[in-house]
KEVOMI-420179 format. One record per atom (N, C-alpha, C): x, y, z; residue in one letter. Coordinates in steps of 0.2 Angstrom, whole numbers, plus 5000, padded with zeros to 4 digits. Example, Ala and Ser with C-alpha at 12.3 -4.5 7.8 and 13.67 -1.06 7.14 Angstrom:
506649725039A/506249785039A/506649845039A/506449895035S/506849955036S/506450005039S/
// end
This chain:
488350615036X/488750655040X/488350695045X/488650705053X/488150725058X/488650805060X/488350835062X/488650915064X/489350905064X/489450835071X/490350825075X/490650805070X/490550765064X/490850765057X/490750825052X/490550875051X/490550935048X/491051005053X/490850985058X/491451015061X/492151015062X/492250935062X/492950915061X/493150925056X/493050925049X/493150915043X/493251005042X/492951045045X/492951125045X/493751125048X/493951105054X/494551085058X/495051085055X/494951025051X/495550995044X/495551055040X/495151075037X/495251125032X/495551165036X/495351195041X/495851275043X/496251245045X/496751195044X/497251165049X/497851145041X/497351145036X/497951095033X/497851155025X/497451185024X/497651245019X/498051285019X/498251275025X/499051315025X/499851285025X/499751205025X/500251195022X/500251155014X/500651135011X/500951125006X/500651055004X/499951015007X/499750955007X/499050925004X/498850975000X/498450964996X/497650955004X/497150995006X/496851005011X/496350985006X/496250985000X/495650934995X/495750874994X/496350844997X/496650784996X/496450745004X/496550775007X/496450755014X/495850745017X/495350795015X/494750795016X/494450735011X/494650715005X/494350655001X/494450605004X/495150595006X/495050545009X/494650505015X/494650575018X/494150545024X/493450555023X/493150585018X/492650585015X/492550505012X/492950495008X/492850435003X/492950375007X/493350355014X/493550325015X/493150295023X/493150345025X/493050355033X/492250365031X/491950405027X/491050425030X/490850385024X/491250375018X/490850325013X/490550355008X/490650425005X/490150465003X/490550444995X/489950444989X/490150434984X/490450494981X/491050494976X/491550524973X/491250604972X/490550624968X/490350674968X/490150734973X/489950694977X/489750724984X/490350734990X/490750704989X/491550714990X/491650774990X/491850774982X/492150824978X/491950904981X/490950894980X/490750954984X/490850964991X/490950944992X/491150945000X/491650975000X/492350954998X/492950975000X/493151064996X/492751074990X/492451144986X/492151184993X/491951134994X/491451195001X/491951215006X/492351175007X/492651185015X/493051245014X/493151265007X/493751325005X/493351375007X/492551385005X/492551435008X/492751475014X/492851435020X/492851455026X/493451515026X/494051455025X/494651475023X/495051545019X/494251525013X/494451605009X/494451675012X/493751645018X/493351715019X/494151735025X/494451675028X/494851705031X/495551745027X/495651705021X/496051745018X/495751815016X/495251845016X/495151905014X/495051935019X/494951905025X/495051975032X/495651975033X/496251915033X/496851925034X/497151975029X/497051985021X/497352025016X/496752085016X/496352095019X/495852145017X/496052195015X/496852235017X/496752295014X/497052285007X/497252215006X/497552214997X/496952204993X/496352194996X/495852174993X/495452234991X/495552274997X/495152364998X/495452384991X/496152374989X/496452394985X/496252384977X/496252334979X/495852304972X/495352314970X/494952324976X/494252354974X/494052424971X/494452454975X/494452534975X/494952534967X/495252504963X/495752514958X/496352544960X/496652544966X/497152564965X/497752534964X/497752464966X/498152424965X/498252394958X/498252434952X/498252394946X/498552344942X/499052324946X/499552254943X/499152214946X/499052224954X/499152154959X/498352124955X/497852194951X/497152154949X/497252144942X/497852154941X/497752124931X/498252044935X/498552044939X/498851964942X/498151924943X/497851944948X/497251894949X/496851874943X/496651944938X/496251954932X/496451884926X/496951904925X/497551864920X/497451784925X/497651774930X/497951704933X/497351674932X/496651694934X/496051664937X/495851644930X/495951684924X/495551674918X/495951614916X/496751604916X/496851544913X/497051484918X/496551494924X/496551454926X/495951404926X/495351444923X/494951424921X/495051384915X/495651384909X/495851354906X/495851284905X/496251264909X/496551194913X/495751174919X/495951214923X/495551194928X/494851154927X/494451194921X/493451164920X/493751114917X/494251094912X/494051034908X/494150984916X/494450994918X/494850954924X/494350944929X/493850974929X/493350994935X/492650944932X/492450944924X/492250914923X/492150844922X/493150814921X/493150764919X/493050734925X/493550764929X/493450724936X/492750704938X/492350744937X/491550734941X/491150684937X/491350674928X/491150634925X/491550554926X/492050534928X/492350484927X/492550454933X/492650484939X/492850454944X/492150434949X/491850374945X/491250354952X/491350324957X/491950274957X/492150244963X/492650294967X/492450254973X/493050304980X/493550244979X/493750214976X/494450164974X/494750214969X/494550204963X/494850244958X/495150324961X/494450344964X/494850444968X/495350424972X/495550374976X/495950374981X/496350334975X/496550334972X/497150294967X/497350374963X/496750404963X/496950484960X/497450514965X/497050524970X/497350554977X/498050544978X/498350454978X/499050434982X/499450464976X/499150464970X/499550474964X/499850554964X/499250594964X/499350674967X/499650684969X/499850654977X/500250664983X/500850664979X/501150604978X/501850604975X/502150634972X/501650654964X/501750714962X/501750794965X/501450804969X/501550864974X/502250854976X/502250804979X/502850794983X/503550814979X/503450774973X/504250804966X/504150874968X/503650894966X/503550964963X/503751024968X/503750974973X/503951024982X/504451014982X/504850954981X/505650954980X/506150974975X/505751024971X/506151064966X/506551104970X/507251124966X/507551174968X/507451224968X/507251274975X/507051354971X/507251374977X/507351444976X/507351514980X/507251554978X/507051614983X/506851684982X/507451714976X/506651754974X/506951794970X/507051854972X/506751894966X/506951984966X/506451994963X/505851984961X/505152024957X/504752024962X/504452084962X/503952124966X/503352094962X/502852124966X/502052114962X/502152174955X/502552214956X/502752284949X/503052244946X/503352194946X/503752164941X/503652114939X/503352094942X/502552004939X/502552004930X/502751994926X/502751984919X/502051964917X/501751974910X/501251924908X/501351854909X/501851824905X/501951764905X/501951714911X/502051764916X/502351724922X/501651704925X/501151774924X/500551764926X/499951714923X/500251714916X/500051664913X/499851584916X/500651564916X/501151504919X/500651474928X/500651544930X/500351524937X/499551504937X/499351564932X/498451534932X/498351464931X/498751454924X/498751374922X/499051304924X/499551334930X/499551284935X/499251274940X/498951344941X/498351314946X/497851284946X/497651284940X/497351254936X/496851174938X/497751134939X/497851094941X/497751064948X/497551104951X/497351094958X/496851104962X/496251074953X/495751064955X/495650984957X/496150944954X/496450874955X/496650864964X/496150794966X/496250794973X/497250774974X/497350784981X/498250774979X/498550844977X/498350854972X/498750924971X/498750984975X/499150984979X/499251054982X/499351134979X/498551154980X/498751224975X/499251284978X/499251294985X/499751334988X/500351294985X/500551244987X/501451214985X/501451214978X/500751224972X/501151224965X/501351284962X/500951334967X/500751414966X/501251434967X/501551414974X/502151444978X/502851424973X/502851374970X/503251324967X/503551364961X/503051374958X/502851404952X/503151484952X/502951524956X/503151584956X/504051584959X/504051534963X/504951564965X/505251524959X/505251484956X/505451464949X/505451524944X/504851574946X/505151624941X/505251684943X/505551684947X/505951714953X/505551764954X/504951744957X/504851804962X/504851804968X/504951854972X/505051844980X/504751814985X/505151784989X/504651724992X/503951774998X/504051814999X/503551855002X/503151864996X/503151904992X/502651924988X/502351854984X/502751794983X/502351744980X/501851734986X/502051714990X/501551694996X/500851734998X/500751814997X/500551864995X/500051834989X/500251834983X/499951814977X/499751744976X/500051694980X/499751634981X/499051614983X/498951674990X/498351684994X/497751704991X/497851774988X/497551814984X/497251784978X/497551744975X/497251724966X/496851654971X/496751634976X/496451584978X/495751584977X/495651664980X/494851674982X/494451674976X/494651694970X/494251714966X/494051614961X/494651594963X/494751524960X/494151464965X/493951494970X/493651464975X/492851484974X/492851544971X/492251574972X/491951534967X/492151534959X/492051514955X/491951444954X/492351394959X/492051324961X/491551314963X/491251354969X/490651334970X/490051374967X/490251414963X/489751424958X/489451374954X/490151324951X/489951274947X/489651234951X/489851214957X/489751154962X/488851184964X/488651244964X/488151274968X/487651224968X/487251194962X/486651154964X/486751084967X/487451044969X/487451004974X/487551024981X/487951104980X/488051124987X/487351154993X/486951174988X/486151204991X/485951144993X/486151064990X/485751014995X/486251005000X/486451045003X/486851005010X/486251025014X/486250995020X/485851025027X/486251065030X/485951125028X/486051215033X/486551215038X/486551165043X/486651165051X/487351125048X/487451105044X/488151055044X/488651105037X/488251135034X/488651185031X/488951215032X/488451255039X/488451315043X/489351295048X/489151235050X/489651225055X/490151175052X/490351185045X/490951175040X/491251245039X/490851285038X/491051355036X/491351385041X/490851385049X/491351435053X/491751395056X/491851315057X/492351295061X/493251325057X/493151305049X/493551305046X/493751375044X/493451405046X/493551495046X/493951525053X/493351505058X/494051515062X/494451495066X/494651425063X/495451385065X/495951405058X/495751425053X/495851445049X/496051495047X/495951565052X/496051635054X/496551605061X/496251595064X/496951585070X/497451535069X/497751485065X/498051445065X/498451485058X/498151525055X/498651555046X/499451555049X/499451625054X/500251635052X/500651585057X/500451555061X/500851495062X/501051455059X/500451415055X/500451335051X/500751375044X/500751455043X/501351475037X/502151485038X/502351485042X/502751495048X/503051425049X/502851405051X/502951315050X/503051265046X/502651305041X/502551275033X/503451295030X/503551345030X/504251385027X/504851345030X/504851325035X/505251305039X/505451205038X/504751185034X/504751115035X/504651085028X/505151045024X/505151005018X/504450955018X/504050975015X/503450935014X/503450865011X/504150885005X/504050844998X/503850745002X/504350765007X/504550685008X/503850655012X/503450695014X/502850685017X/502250675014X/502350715007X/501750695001X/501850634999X/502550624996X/502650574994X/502650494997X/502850495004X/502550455007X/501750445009X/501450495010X/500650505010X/500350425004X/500650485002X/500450464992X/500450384992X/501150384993X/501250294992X/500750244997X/500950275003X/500450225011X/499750235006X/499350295003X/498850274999X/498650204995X/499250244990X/499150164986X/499250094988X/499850084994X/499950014996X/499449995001X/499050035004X/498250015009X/497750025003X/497650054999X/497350054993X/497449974991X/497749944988X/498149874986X/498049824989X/498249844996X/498149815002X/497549765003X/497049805002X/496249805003X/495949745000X/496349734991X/496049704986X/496349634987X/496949644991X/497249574992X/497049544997X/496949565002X/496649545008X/496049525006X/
// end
């Protein structure tokens, strides 16, 4: 991978985190497929790229964060508290099965198109806004969220559209899910590359450096548009199709 390929890829991430498309999904595949990199190193990669985008969700939400930090906000941090732990749940076994079993970039991209489609169902749920505030967030609910996010340590899965999915299902308001969606990300990201840390310190500096800022600030200036855009536009049928053209160029390959 040469800089102009670590800056693009910084691009994608702050262009596609924000909508409903799985941005771990997209990055693999042009990791796996276009630069050729093996499954694990993939994996790391597209763990990295969240950084960017985190650091922009925390200047975007700063003052909920100020809040959290200083204790005064104490539901929004038993929400993150509660979500993050059990999403740590679901998510490690997930994290290391993945890392352990998928060696080839055939098999991840046969994970990938599979993903997409299921994102795609899971977007084409029936939901609407509810009526619960971050004050009225239940355990359970907060439970149900951490442990679907879980799941979106799997490439294809969309953690924003499971999250988002998830909370208006249990009727919370679609501003305040979107809110909580962002928020419980940070901590879920930070805590990847902690795991990921010893392949991420082998990247070369100059190509990390310019995945982190490109993807931070397309990522910061593209947020409330591409969510804005995102609200307005049915994804499902877009995963779904993603998904399948994966597996039938996937297929494709073997027959030809």
């Amino acid at each position: 991978m040469d800089i102009i390929q670590a800056i693009i890829l910084g691009i994608i991430q702050g262009i596609f985190e924000w909508l409903p498309i799985s941005s771990e999904g997209q990055s693999m595949l042009i990791l796996l497929n276009a630069f050729k990199m093996n499954v694990d190193e993939a994996i790391s990669v597209a763990i990295f790229l969240h950084v960017g985008t985190s650091l922009a969700v925390i200047i975007k939400f700063k003052e909920e964060f100020r809040s959290i930090l200083s204790g005064a906000d104490r539901e929004l941090t038993r929400i993150i508290v509660v979500s993050t732990a059990c999403t740590g749940l679901t998510g490690l076994p997930l994290y290391f099965i993945l890392k352990s079993t998928f060696s080839g970039g055939t098999a991840a991209t046969v994970l990938i198109g599979v993903m997409l489609i299921l994102t795609g169902i899971i977007l084409g749920l029936n939901k609407q806004s509810g009526h619960k505030t971050i004050d009225s967030v239940t355990l359970p609910d907060m439970i149900v969220l951490g442990l679907v996010q879980g799941f979106a340590i799997l490439p294809g899965i969309s953690r924003s559209g499971v999250t988002m999915t998830t909370l208006l299902l249990r009727n919370v308001e679609q501003k305040t899910a979107l809110v909580i969606s962002f928020l419980i990300s940070v901590p879920v990201v930070l805590g990847a590359v902690a795991l990921d840390v010893g392949t991420i310190l082998k990247f070369d500096p100059v190509h990390g450096l310019a995945m982190l800022v490109s993807s931070l600030l397309v990522g910061y200036i593209m947020m409330d548009f591409l969510l804005k855009f995102a609200d307005r536009v049915d994804f499902s049928i877009f995963c779904i199709s993603l998904g399948l053209l994966t597996l039938i160029l996937t297929a494709g390959y073997y027959v030809i």
